[in-house]
C-alpha positions as CSV (number, residue, x, y, z in Angstrom):
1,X,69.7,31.3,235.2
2,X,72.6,29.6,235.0
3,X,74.0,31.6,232.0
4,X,74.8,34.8,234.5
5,X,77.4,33.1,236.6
6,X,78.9,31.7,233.2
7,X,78.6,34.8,231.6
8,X,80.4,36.9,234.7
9,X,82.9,34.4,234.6
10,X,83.6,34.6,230.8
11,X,83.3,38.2,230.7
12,X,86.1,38.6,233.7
13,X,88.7,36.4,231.8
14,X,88.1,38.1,228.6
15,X,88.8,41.6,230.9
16,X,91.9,40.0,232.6
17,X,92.8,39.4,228.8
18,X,93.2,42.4,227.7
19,X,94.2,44.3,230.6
20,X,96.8,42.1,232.0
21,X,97.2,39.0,230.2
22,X,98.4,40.0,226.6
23,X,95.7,39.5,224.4
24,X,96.8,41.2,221.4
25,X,93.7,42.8,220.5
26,X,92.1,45.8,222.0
27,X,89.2,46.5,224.4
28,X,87.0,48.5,221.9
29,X,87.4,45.8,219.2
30,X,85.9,43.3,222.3
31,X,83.1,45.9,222.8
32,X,81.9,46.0,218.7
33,X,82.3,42.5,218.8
34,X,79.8,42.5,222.3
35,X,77.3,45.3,220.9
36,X,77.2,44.0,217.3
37,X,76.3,40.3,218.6
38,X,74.0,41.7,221.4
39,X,72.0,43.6,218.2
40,X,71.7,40.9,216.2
41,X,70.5,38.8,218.7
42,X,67.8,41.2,219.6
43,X,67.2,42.0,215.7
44,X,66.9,38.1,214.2
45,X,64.7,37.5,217.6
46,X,62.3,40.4,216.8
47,X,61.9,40.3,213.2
48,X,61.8,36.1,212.9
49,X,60.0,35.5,216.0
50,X,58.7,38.8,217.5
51,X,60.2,37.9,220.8
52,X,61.9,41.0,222.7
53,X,64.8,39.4,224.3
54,X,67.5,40.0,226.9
55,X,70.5,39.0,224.4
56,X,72.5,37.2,227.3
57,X,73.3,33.9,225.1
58,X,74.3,36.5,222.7
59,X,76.7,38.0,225.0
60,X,78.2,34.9,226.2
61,X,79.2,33.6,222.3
62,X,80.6,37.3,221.9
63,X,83.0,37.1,224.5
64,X,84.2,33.7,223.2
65,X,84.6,35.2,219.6
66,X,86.7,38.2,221.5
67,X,89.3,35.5,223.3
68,X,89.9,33.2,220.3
69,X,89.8,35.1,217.2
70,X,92.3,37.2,216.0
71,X,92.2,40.0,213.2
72,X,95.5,40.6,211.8
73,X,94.2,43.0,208.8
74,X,91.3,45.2,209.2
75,X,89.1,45.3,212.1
76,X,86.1,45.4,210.4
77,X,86.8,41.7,209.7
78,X,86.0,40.8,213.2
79,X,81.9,41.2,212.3
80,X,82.0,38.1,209.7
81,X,82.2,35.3,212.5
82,X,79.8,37.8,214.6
83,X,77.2,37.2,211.6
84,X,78.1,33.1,211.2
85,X,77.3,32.9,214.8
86,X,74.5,34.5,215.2
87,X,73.0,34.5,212.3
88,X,73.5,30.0,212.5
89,X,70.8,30.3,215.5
90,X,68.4,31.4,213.2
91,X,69.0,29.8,209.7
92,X,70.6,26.1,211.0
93,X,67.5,25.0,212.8
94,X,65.7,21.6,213.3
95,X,62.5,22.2,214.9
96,X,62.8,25.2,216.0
97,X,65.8,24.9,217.8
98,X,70.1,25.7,216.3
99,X,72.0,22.5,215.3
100,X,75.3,24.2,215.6
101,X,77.0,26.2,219.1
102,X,77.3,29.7,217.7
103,X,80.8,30.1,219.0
104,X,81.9,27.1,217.8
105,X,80.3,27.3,214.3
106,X,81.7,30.8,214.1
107,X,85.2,30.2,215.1
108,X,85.6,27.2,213.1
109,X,83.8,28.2,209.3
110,X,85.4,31.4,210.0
111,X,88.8,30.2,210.6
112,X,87.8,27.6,207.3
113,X,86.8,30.2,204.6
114,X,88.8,33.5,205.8
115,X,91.7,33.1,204.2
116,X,93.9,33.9,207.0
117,X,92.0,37.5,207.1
118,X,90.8,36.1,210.3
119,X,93.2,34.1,212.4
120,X,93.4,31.8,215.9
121,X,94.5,34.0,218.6
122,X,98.5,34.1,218.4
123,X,100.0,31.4,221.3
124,X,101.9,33.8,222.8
125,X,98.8,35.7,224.2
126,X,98.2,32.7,226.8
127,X,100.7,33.5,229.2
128,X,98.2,33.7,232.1
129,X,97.8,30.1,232.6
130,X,97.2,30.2,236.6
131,X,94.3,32.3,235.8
132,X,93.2,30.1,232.9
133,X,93.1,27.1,235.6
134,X,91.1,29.2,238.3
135,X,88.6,30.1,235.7
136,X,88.3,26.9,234.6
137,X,88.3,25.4,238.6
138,X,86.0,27.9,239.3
139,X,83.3,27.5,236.1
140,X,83.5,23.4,237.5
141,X,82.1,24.4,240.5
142,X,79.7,26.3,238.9
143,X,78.3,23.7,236.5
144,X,78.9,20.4,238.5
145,X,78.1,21.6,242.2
146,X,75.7,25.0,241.9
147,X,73.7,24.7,239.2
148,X,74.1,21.2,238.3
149,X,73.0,21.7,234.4
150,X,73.0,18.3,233.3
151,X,76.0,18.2,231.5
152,X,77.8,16.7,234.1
153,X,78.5,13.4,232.0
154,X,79.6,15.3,229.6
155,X,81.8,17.0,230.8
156,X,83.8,14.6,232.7
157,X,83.8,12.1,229.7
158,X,85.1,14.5,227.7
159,X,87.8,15.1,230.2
160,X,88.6,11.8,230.8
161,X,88.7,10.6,226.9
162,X,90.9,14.0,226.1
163,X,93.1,13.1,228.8
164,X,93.6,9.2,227.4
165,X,94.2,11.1,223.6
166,X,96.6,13.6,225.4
167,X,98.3,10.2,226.6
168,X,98.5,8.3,223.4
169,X,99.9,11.9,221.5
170,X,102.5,12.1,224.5
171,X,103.5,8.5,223.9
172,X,104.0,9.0,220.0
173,X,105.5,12.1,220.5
174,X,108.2,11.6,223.3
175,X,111.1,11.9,221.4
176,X,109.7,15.5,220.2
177,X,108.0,16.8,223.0
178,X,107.7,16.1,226.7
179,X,104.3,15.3,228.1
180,X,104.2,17.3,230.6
181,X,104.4,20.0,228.2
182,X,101.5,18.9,226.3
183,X,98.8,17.7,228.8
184,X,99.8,21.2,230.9
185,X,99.7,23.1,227.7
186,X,96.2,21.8,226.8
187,X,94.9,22.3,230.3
188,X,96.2,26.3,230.5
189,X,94.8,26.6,227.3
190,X,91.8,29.4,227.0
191,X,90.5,27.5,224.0
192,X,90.0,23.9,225.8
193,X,89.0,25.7,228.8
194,X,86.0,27.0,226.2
195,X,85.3,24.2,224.5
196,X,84.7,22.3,227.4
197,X,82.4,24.3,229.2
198,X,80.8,26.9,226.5
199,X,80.4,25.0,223.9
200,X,79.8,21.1,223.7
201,X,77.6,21.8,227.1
202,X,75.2,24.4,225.0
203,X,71.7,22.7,225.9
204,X,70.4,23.1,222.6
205,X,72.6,21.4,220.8
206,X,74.2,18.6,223.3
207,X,72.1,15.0,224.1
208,X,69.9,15.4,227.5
209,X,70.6,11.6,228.0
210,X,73.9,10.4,229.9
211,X,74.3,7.6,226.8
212,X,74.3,10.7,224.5
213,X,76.8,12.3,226.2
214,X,78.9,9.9,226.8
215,X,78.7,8.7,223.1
216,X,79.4,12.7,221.9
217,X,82.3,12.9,223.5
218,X,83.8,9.8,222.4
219,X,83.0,10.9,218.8
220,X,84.5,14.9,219.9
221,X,87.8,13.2,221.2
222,X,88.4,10.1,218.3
223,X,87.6,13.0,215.8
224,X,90.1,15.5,217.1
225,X,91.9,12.7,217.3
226,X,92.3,12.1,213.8
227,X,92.7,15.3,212.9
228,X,96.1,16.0,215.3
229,X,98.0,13.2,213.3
230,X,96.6,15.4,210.2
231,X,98.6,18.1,211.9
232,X,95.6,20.0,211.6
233,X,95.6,22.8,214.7
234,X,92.7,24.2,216.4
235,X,91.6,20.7,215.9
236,X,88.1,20.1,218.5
237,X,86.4,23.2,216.9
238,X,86.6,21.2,213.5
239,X,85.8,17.5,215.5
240,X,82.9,19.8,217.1
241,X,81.6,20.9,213.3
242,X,82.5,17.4,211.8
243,X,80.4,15.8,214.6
């Protein structure tokens, strides 16, 4: 199962996080966010389907809530994007199967509606960005070499489309900004390093054709596109939703 290695890997960044690498939260409000997804899960599964379950997909979009999300005013706050995500798995179906990555659909409605009660991680928490590229060298090896999980055009697309976008921002921007600091930024970023790998690759909700994938990430990267000249921030997890 492909989702243990991923999950390990997840799990140890979100650990290196907030033992070494400044996240500004602390490692109980990580575990309610774990435990409260991981009993949802196994709650919507049993009374909806009556399927007992091993709430490991559950685990994975926990740990991706605990990196990104910040909760500047009460900590109970942090179980609203808990309940969007996995709660989305069960409600936004076609056929059977979600429409929307949890993580994703999480992070972004929650950071839409919430009023600034819930928050994007502060920048200043991503200091660790040699071990934000090893995680992300490492899950690459993982998904394109190991387990090779079909997303392999989809992921590179996405990389290499991003990495065009990246360009044409530099270029406008390079009387404001080098580019070096904006295409290293974006690749020691925890959030791309998410999106990337967690979330446009979920199988149930990403095209199995190469076309497909292809095509979605050309729509991921013109949409986040458009909404960086907006000056819109956190801008692929709302080109993820819009998409």
């Amino acid at each position: 199962d492909p989702r243990l290695p991923f999950g390990a890997l997840l799990f140890g960044y979100a650990v290196a996080g907030f033992t070494f690498m400044g996240f500004n939260r602390q490692w109980w409000q990580m575990a309610i966010i774990m435990g409260s997804a991981s009993l949802l899960e196994v709650t919507f599964s049993w009374l909806l389907h009556r399927r007992k379950i091993v709430p490991l997909s559950a685990f994975i979009t926990s740990c991706s809530l605990s990196i990104l999300l910040n909760y500047s005013h009460h900590s109970w706050v942090l179980l609203f994007p808990v309940f969007l995500a996995i709660g989305s798995k069960y409600v936004l179906t076609v056929d059977g199967k979600h429409v929307f990555n949890p993580a994703m659909f999480g992070v972004a409605v929650s950071l839409l509606v919430s009023r600034e009660w819930i928050t994007a991680a502060p920048a200043y928490q991503w200091a660790g960005g040699d071990v934000t590229i090893s995680v992300f060298i490492a899950t690459a090896a993982v998904m394109l070499f190991v387990f090779r999980v079909g997303k392999t055009p989809l992921v590179v697309s996405f990389l290499v489309f991003y990495a065009l976008q990246t360009g044409v921002r530099a270029y406008i921007m390079r009387h404001h900004l080098p580019w070096q600091t904006l295409f290293v930024g974006t690749l020691e970023s925890p959030p791309f390093y998410l999106f990337t790998f967690y979330m446009i690759t979920d199988p149930a909700t990403s095209p199995k054709t190469t076309r497909g994938q292809v095509l979605l990430a050309l729509a991921l990267v013109l949409n986040d596109g458009v909404l960086h000249f907006k000056e819109s921030v956190y801008t692929f997890f709302y080109a993820a939703l819009t998409v």
